[in-house]
Residue frames relative to the residue before (quaternion, step in Angstrom):
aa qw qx qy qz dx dy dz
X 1.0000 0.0000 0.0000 0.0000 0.00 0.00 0.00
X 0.4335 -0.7476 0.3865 0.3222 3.37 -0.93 0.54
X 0.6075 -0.0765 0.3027 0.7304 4.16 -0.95 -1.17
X 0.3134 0.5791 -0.7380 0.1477 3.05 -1.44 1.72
X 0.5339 -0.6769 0.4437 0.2447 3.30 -1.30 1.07
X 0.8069 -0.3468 0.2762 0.3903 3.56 -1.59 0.03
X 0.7054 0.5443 0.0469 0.4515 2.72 1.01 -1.63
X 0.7292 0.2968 -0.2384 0.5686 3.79 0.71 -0.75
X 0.5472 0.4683 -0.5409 0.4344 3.96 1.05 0.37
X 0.5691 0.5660 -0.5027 0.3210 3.53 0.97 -0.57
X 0.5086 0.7270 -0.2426 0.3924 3.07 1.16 -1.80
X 0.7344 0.5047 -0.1627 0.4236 3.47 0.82 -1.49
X 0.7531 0.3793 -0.1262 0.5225 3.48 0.73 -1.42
X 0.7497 0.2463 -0.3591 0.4983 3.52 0.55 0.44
X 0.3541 0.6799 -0.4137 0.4912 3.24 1.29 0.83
X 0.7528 0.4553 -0.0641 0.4711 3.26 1.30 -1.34
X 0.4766 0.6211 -0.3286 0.5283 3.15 1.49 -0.76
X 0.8247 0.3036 -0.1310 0.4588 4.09 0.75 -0.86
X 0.4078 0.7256 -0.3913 0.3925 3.63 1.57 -0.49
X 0.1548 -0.8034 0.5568 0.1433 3.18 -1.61 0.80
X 0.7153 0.3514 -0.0291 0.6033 2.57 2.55 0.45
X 0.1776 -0.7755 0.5360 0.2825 3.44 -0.16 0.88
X 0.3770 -0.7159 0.5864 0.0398 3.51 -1.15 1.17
X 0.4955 0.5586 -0.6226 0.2339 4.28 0.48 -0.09
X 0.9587 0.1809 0.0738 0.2069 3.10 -2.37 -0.80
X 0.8380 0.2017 -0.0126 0.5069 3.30 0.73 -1.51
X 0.6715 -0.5417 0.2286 0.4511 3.36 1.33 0.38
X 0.8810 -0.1864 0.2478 0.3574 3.35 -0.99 -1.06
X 0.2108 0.7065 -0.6671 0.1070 4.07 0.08 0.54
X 0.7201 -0.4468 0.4503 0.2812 3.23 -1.84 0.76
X 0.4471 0.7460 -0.4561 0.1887 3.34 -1.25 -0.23
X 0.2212 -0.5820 0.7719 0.1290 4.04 -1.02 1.48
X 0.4404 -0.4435 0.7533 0.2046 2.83 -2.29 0.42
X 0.6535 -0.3837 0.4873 0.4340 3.49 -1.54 0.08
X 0.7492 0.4063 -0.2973 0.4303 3.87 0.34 -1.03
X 0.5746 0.4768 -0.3470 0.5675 3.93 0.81 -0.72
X 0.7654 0.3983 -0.3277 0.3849 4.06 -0.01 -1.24
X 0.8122 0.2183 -0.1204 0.5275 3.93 0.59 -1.34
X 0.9105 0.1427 -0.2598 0.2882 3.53 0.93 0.57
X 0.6234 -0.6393 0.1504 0.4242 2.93 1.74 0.23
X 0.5953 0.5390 -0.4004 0.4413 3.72 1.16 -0.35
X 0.1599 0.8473 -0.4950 0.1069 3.04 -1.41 1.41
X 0.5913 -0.7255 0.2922 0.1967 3.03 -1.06 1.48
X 0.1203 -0.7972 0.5847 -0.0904 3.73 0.12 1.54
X 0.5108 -0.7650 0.3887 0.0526 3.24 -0.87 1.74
X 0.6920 0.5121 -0.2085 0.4642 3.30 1.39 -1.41
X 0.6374 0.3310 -0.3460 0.6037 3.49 0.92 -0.61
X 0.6905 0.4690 -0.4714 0.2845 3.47 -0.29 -0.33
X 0.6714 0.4354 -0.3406 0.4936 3.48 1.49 -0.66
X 0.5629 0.7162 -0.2674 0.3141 3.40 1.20 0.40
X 0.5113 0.6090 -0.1392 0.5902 2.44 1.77 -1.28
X 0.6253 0.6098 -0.2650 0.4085 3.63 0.73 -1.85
X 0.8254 0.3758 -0.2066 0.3671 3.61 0.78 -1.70
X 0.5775 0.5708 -0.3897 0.4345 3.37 1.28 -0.82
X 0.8003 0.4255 -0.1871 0.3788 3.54 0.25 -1.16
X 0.4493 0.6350 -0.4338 0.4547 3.68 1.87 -0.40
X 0.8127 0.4586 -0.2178 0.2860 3.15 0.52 -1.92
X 0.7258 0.4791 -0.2155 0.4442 3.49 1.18 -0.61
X 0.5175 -0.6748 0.3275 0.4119 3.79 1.94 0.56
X 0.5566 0.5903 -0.4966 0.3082 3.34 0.79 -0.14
X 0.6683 -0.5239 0.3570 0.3892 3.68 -1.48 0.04
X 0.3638 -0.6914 0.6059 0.1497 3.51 -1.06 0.77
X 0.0618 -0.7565 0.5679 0.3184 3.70 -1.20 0.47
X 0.7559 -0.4197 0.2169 0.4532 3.33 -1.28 0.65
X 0.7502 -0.2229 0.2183 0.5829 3.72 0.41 -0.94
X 0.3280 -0.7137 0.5988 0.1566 3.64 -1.60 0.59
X 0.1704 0.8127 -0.5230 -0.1923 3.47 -0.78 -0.23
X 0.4005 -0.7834 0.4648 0.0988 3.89 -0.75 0.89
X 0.1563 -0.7296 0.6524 0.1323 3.50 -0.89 0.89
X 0.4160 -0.6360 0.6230 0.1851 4.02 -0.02 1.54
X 0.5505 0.6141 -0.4249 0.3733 3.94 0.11 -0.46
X 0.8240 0.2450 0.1241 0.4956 2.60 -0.58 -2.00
X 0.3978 -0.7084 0.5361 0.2294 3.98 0.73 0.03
X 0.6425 0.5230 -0.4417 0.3443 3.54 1.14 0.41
X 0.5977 -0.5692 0.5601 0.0710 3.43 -1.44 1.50
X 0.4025 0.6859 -0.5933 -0.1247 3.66 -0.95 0.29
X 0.3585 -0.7860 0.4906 0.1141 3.24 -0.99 1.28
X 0.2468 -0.8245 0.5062 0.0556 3.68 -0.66 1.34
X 0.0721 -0.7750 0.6218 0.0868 3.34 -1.02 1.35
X 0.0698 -0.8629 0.4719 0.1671 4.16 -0.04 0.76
X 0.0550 -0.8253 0.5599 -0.0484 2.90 -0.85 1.36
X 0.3745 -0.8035 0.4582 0.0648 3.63 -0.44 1.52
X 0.8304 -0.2988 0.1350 0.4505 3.30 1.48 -0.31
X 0.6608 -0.4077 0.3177 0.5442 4.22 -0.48 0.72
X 0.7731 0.2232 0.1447 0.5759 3.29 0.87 -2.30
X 0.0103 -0.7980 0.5844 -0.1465 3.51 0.30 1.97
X 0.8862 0.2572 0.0239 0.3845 3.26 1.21 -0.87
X 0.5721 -0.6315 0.4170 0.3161 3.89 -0.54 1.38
X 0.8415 0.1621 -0.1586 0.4903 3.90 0.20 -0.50
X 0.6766 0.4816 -0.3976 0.3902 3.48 0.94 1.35
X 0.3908 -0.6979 0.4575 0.3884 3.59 -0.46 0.49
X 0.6660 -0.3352 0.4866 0.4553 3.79 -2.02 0.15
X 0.7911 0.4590 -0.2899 0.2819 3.83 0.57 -0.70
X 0.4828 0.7187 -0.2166 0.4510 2.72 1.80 -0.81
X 0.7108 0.4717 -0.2019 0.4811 3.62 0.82 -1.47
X 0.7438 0.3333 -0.3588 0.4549 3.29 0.66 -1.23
X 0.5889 0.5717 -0.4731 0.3201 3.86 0.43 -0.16
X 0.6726 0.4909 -0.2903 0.4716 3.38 1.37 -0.97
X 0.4570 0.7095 -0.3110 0.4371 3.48 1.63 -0.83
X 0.6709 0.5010 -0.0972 0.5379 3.87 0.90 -1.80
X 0.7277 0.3413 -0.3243 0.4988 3.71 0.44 -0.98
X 0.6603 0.5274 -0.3956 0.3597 3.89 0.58 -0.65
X 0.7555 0.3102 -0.3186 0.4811 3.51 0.86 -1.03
X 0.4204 0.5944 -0.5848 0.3578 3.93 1.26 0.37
X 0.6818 0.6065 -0.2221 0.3436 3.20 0.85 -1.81
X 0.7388 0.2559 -0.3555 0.5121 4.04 1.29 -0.52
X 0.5914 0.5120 -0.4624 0.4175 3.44 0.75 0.55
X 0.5214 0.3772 -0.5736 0.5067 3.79 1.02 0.43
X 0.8334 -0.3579 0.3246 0.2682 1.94 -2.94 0.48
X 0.5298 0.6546 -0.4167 0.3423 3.74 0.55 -1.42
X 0.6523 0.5424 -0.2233 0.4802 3.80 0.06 -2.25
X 0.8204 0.4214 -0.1689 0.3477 3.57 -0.02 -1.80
X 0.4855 0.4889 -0.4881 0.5358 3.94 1.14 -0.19
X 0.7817 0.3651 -0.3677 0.3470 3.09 -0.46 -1.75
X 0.6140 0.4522 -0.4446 0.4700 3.76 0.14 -1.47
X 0.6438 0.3598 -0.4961 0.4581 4.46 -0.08 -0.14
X 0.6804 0.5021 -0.3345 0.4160 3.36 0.37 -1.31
X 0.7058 0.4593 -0.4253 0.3317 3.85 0.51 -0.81
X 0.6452 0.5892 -0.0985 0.4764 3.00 1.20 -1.63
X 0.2357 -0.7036 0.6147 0.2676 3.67 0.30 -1.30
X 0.7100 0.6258 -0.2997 0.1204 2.99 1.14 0.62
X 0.5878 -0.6657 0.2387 0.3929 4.10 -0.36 1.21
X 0.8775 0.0830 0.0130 0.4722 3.49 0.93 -0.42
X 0.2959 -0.6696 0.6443 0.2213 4.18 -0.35 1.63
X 0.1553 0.4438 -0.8730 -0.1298 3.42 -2.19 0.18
X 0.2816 -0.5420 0.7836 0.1134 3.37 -2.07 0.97
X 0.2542 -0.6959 0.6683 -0.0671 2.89 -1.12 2.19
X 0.1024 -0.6454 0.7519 0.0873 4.13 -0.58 0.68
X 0.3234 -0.6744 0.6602 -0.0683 2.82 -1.31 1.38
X 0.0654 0.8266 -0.5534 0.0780 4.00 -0.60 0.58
X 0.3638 -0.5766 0.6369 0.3600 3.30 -1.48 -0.77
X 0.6798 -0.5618 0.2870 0.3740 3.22 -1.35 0.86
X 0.6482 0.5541 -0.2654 0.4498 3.81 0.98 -0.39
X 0.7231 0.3177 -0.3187 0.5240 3.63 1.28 -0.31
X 0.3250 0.6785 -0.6130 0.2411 3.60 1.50 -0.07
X 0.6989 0.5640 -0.3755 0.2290 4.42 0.12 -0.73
X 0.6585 0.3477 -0.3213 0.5850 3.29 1.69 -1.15
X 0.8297 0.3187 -0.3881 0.2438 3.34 0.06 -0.41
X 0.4901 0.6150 -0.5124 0.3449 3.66 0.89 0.87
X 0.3792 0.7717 -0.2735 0.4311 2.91 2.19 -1.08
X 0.8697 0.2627 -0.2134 0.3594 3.13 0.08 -1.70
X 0.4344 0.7971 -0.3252 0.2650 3.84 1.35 -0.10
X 0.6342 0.6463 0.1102 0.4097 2.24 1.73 -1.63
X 0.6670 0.2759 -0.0590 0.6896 3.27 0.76 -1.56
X 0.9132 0.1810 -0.1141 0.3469 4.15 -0.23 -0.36
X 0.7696 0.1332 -0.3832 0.4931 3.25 1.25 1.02
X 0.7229 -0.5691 0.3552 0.1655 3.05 -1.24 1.45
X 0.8737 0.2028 -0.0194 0.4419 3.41 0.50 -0.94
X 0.1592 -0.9093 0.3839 -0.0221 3.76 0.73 0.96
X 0.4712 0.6612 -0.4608 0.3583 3.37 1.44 -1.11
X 0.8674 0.1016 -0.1509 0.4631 3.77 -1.85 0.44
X 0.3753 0.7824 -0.3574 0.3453 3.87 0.94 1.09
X 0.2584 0.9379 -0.2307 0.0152 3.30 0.76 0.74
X 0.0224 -0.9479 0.2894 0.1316 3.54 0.20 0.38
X 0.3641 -0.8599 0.3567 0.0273 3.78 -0.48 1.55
X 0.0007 -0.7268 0.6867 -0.0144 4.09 0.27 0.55
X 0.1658 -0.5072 0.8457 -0.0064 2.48 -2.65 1.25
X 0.4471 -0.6867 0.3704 0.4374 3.41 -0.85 -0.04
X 0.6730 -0.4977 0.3276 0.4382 3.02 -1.18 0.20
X 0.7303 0.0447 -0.1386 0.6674 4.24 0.54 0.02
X 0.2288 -0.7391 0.6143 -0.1548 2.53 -1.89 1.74
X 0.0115 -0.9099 0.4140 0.0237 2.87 -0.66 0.97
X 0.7222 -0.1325 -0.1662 0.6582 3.84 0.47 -0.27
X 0.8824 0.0265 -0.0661 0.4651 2.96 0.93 -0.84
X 0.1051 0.8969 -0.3807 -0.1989 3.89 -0.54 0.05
X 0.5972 -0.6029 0.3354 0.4092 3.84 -0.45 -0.84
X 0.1489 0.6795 -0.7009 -0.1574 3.44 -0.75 0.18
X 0.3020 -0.6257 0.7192 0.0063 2.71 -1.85 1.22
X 0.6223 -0.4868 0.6103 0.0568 3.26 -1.96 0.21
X 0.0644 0.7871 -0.5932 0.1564 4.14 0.13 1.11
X 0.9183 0.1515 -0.0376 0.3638 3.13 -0.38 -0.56
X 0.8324 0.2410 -0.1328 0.4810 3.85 0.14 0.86
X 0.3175 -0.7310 0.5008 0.3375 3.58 -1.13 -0.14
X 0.3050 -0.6907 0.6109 0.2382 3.70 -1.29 0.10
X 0.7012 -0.4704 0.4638 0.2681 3.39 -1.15 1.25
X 0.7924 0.2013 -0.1809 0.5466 3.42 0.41 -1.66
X 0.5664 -0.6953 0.4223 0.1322 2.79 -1.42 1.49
X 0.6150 0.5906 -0.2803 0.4408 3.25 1.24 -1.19
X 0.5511 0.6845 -0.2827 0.3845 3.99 1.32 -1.12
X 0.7011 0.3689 -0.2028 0.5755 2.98 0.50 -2.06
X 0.8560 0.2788 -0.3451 0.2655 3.27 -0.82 -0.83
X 0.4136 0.4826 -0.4492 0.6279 4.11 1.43 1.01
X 0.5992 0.5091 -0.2944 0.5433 3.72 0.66 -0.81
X 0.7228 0.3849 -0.2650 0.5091 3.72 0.47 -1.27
X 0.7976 0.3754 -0.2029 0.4263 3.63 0.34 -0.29
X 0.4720 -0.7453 0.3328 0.3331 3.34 2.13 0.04
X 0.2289 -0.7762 0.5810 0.0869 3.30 -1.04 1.30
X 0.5189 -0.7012 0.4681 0.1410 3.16 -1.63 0.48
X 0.1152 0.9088 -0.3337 0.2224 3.44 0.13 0.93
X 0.5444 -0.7078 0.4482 0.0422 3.14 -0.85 1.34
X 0.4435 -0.6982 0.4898 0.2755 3.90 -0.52 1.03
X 0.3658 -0.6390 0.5499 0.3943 4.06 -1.01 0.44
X 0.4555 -0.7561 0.4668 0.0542 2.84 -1.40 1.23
X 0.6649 0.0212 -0.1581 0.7297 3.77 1.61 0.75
X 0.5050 -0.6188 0.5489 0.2463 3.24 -1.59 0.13
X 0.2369 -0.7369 0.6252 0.1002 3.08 -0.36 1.53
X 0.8023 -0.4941 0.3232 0.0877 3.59 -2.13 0.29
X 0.6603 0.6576 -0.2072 0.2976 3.06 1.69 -1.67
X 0.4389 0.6858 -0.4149 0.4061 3.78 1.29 -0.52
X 0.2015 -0.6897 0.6887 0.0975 3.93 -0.50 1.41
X 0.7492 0.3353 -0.5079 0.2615 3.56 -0.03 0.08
X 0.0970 -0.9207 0.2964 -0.2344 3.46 1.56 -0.07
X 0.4123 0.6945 -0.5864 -0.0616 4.00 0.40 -0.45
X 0.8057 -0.4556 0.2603 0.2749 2.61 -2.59 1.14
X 0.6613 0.3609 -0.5560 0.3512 3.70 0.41 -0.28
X 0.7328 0.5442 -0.3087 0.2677 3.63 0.33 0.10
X 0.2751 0.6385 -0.3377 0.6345 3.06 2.23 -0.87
X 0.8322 0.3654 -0.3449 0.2347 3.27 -0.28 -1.34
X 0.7944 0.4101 -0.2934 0.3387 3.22 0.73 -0.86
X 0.3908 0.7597 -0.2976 0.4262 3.27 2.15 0.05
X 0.6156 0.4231 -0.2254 0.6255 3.52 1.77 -1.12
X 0.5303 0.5912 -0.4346 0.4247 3.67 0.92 -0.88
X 0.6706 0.6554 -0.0891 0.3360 3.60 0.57 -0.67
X 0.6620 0.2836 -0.1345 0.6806 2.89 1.45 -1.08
X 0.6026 0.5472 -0.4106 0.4109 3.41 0.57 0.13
X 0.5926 0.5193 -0.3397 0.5136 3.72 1.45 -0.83
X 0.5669 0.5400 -0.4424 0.4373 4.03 1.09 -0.68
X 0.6431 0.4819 -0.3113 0.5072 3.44 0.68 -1.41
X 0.6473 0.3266 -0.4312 0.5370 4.04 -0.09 -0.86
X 0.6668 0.4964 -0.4053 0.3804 4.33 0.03 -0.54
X 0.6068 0.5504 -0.3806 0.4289 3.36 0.97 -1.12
X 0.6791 0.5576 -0.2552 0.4036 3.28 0.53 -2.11
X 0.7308 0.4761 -0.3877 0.2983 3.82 0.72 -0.74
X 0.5654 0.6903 -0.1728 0.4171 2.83 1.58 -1.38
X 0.6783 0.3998 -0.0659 0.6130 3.45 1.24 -0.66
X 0.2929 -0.8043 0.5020 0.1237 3.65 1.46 0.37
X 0.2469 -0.7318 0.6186 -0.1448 3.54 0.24 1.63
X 0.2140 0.7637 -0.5347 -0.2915 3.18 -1.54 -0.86
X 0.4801 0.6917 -0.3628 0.3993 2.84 1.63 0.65
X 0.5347 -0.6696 0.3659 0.3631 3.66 -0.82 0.34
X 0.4715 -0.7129 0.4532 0.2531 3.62 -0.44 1.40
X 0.0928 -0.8676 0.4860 -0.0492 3.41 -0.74 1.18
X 0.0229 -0.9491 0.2923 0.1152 3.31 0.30 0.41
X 0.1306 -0.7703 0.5692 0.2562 4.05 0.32 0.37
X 0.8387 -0.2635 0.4539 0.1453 2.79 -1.86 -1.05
X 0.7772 0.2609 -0.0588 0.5696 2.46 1.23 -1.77
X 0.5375 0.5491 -0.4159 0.4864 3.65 1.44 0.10
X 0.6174 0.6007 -0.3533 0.3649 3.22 0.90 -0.63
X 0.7373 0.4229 -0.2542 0.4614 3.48 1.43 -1.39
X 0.6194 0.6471 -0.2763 0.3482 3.49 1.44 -0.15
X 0.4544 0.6082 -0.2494 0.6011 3.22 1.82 -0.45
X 0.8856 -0.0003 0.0382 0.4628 3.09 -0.05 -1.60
X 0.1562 -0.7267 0.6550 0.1363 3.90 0.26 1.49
X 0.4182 0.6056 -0.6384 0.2255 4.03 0.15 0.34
X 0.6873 0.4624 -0.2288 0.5113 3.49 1.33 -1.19
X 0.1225 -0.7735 0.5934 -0.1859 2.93 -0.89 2.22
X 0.6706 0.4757 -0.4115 0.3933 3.44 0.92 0.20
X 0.6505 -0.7078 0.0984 0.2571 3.15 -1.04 0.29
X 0.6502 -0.6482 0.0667 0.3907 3.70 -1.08 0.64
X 0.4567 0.5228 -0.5500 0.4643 3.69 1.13 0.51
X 0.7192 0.3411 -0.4618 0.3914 3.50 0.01 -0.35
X 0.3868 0.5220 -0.4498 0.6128 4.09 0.91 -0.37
X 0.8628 0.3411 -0.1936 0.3189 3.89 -0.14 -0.42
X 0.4489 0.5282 -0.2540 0.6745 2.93 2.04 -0.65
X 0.7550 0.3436 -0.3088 0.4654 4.18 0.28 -0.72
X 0.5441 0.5606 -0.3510 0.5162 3.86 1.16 -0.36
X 0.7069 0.4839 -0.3235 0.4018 3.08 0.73 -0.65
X 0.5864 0.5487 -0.2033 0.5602 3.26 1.24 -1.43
X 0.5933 0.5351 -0.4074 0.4424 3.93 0.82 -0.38
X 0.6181 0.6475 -0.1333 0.4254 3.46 1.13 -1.28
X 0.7986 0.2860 -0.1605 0.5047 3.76 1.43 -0.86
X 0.6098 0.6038 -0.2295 0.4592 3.04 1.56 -0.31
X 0.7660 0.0956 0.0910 0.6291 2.97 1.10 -1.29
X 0.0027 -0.8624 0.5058 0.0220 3.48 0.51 1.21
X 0.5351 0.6578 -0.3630 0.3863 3.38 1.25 -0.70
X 0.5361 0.5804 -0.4122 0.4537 4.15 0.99 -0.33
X 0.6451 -0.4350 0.3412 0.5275 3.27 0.65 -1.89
X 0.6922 -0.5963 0.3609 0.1871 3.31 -1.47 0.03
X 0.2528 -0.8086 0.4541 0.2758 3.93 -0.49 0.89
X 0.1794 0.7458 -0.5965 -0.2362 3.63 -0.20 -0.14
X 0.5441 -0.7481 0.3635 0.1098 3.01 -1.48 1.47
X 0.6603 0.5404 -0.2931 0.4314 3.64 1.54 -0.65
X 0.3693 0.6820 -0.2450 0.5818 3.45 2.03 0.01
X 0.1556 0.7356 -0.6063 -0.2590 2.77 -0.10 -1.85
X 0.1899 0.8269 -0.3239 0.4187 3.42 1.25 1.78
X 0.1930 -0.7866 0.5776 0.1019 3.41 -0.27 0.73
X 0.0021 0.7923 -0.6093 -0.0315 3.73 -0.35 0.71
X 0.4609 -0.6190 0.6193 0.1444 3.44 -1.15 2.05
X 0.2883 -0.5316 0.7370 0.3017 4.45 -1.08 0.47
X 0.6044 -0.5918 0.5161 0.1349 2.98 -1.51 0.95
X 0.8143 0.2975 0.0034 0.4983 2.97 1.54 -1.05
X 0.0440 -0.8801 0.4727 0.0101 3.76 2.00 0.57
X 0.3177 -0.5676 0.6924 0.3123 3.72 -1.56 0.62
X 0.1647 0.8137 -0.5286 -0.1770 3.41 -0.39 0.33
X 0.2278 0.5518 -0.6129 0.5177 3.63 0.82 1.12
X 0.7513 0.3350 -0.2538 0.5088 3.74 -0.16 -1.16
X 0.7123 0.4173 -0.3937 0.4044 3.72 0.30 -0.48
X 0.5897 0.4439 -0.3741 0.5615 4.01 0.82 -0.56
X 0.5997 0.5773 -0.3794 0.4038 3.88 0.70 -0.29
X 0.7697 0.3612 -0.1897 0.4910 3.17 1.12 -1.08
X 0.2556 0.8462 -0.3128 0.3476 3.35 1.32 0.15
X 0.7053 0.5314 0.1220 0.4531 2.20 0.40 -2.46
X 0.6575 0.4358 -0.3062 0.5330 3.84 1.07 -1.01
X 0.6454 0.6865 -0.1922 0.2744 2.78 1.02 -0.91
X 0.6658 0.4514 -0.0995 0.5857 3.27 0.89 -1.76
X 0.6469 0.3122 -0.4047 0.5659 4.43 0.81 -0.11
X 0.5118 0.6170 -0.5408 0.2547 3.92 0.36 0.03
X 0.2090 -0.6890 0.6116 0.3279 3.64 -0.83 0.30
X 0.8321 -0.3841 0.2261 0.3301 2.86 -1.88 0.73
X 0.6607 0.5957 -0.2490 0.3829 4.02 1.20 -0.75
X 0.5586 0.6824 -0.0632 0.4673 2.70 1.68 -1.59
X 0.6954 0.4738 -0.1752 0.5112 3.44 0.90 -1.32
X 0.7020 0.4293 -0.2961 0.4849 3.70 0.74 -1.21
X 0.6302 0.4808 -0.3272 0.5144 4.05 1.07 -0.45
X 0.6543 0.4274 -0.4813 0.3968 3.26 0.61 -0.43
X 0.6544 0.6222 -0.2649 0.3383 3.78 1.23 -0.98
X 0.5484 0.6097 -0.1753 0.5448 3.35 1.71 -0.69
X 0.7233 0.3074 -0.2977 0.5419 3.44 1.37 -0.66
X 0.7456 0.4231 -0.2969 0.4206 3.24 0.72 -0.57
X 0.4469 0.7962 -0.3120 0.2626 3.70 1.15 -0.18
X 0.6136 0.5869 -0.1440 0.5082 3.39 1.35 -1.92
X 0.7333 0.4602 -0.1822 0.4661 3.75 1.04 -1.41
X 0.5928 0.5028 -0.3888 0.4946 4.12 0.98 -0.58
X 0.0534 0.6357 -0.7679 -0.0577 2.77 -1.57 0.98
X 0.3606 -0.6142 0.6432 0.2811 3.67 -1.38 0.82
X 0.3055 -0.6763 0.6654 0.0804 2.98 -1.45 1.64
X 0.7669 -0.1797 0.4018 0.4670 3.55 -2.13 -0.08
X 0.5907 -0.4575 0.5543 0.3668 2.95 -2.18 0.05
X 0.5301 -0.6142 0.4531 0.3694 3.48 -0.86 0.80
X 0.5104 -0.6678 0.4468 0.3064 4.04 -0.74 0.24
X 0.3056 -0.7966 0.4617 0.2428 3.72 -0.59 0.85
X 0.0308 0.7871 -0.5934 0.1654 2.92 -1.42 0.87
X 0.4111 -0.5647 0.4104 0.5862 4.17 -0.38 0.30
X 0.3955 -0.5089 0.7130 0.2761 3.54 -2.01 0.46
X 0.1551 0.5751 -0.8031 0.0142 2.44 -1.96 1.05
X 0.5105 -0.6548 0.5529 0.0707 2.70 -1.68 1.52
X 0.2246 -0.6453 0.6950 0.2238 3.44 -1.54 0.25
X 0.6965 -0.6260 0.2251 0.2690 2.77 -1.35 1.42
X 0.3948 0.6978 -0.3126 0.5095 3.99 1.16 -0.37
X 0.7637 0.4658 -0.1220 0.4300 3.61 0.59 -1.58
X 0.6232 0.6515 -0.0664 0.4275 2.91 1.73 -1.05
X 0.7270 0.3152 -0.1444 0.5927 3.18 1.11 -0.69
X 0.4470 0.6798 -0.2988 0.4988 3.81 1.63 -0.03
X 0.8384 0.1754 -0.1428 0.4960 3.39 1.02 -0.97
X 0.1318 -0.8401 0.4232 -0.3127 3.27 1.17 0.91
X 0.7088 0.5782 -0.1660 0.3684 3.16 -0.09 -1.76
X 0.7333 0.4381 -0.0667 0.5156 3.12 0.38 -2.43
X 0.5212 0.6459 -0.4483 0.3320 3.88 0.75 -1.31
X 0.6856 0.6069 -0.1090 0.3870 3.24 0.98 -1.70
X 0.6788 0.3962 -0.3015 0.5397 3.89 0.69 -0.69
């Protein structure tokens, strides 16, 4: 996996836990999580981007991801929290207020319709997700600063993973009997094996280089298979490939684009399309460099560099087709990707 935060592995690993698919780089490969195969809860894309858009557009809070046992008609909504202090330009008070308002905000009435109505499902629990070290403050603060606890549940992994680890159940009960009492005795469970998309808190310099990425698998594949056509990419291919990407299709067009000034040296956006065009002939030494610049910018950093570099991009023509051939340098650069 590449630069991932504290906070977007939870996001990640309980993604997998419900997946009937692993979504990275190379598209689409089979595959149950532990929570979808031996108990049914699973992480459905369409509703979750539903949830994601309704509640985006109207400013309210998004949770991180849902997943739904169709059975039992239970719904559990996931809020991941990596810690009190997840974040350099916030205070301990800060977090836990936002912490207190988020799990108020999925216990109203409003949150709880729609999330049934999308889902169909008869009954919400709000699962907090953590690491074994924050499992003390945040039961604390359940406890001491919200009123209503019922259907409150909180899940720890440790804090380093390695082939395999546990997540266990701390703090509450589950309805489904069969759940809790696996949870209470700890599940077995397998690290994600790429960094999937669905994490809304995500920022764009990382999204981007998260999409940057998948785009080098798809230009490797296409070689590897000896194409000779010029790799186009839409939208709607893009969301077909990778069904991780649940947000919505201006911003997917808004980060292509941003891929295109930043990192002109992949390929080209044209905007009256709305087409992503792979060079036939990609630096990809100079593109993993900028990556890399890329993925250590902060969020300020990133939006200034776009502002400078914006005024100066122009989107050229479609590049001209022809067989790829690599130099031997370029060759050993995409390696990596060759491999997924």
């Amino acid at each position: 996996m590449g630069l991932i935060s504290r906070h977007e592995f939870l996001v990640n690993v309980a993604a997998f836990l419900a997946s009937n698919v692993v979504a990275g780089p190379g598209g689409i490969i089979p595959s149950a999580g532990v929570l979808l195969k031996n108990y049914g809860y699973e992480l459905k894309l369409p509703e979750l981007e539903k949830i994601l858009t309704f509640f985006g557009k109207s400013g309210e809070k998004v949770p991180d991801l849902c997943m739904i046992n169709s059975k039992n008609g239970i719904l559990l909504v996931f809020e991941c929290k990596s810690g009190i202090t997840d974040t350099k330009d916030n205070t301990d008070t800060n977090n836990k207020l936002r912490f207190i308002e988020q799990i108020k905000f999925f216990k109203s009435e409003q949150f709880q319709i729609i999330c049934k109505k999308i889902y169909n499902a008869q009954k919400i629990e709000i699962v907090v997700m953590t690491y074994n070290e924050s499992l003390n403050d945040i039961s604390q603060i359940i406890e001491k600063d919200i009123v209503d606890t019922t259907s409150i549940i909180v899940w720890t992994i440790p804090q380093r993973i390695y082939k395999e680890s546990t997540l266990r159940r701390e703090y509450g009960k589950h309805e489904d009997r069969y759940l809790d009492e696996g949870l209470q005795h700890g599940i077995i469970f397998e690290p994600p094996v790429n960094d999937m998309l669905i994490d809304p808190t995500i920022p764009d310099n990382i999204l981007l280089c998260r999409i940057l990425s998948r785009l080098l698998s798809w230009y490797s594949k296409s070689m590897l298979i000896r194409e000779d056509t010029e790799q186009i990419i839409t939208v709607d291919k893009f969301k077909k490939t990778h069904e991780d990407w649940i947000r919505s299709d201006e911003r997917l067009k808004d980060l292509l684009r941003y891929l295109s000034i930043l990192v002109p040296e992949l390929g080209t956006y044209d905007r009256n399309r709305n087409e992503y065009i792979i060079k036939l002939r990609p630096r990809i030494g100079a593109i993993l460099k900028k990556q890399k610049d890329i993925q250590q910018m902060s969020d300020r950093q990133f939006k200034e560099e776009l502002r400078r570099r914006a005024p100066k991009q122009r989107l050229r023509g479609r590049p001209l087709t022809g067989r790829i051939k690599l130099k031997s340098k370029d060759k050993g650069a995409l390696e990596p990707f060759l491999r997924k």
